[in-house]
N, C-alpha and C positions, 0 to 999 in steps of 0.2 A: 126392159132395157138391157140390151147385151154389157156383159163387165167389158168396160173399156182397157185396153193394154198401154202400160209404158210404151215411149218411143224414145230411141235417138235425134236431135235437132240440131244443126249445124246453126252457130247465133255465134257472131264477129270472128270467126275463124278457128270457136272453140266445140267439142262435143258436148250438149248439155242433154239432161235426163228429164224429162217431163213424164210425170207418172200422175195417177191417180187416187187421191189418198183422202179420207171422210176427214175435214179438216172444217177450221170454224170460220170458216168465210169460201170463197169465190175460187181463189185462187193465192199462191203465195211463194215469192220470191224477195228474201226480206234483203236488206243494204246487208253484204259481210257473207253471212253465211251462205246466200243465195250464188253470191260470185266464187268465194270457196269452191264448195260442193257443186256447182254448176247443175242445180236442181230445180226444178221449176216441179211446184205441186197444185194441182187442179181437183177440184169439189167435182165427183160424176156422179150429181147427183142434180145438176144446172140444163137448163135447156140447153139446145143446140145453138139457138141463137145466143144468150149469154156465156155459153161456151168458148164459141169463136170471139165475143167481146173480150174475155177474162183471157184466154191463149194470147193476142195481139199484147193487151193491155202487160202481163208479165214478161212478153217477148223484148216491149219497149225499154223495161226496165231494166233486162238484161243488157239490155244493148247499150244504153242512155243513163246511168244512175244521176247523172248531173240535172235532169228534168225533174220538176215539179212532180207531185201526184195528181196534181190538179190539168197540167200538161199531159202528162202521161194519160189520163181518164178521156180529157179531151179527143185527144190525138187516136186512141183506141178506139171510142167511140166512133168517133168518125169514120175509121176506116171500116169496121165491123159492120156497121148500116153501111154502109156500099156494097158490100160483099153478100151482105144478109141479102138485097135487093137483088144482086147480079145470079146469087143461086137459089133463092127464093128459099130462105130461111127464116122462118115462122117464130116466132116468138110465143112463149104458153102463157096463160094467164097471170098475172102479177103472182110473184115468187112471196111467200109468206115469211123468207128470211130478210123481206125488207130491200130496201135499193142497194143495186149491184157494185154502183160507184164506191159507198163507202166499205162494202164488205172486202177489197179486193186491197192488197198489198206490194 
């Protein structure tokens, strides 16, 4: 698998940093610091398909801190299996760090 690169993300008319960083879950944009720092960190170590779930899922929570985790998981989910279907985004065999809902912040 190629090293995935930082990007720039334009999320509620602010620039945030989405990087890639061996981290102990999914993904992670926590309450405080997350909006501080306008940092958004991703596991590239996750399928593609739980990829674009965990991206969506910390984008929400950029945007949204007022929603649930449970909202937010939801509402990611949701949109990720639409997406997964529309570009025909495969999912690998069940991930041995266990379900992605709870690993994801």
């Amino acid at each position: 698998m190629a090293k995935r690169k930082a990007i720039r993300a334009k999320i509620r008319d602010q620039v945030w940093r989405v990087e890639f960083a061996h981290i102990g879950d999914f993904g992670h944009c926590e309450y405080g610091s997350c909006r501080r720092t306008r940092r958004i960190r991703l596991s590239p170590t996750q399928s593609d398909a739980d990829l674009l779930d965990t991206v969506i899922h910390e984008m929400i929570h950029a945007q949204d801190w007022d929603l649930s985790e449970e909202a937010v998981t939801q509402r990611a989910t949701e949109i990720a299996t639409v997406l997964q279907r529309v570009f025909d985004v495969t999912r690998k065999p069940a991930s041995p760090r266990g379900s992605a809902r709870s690993s994801r912040s």
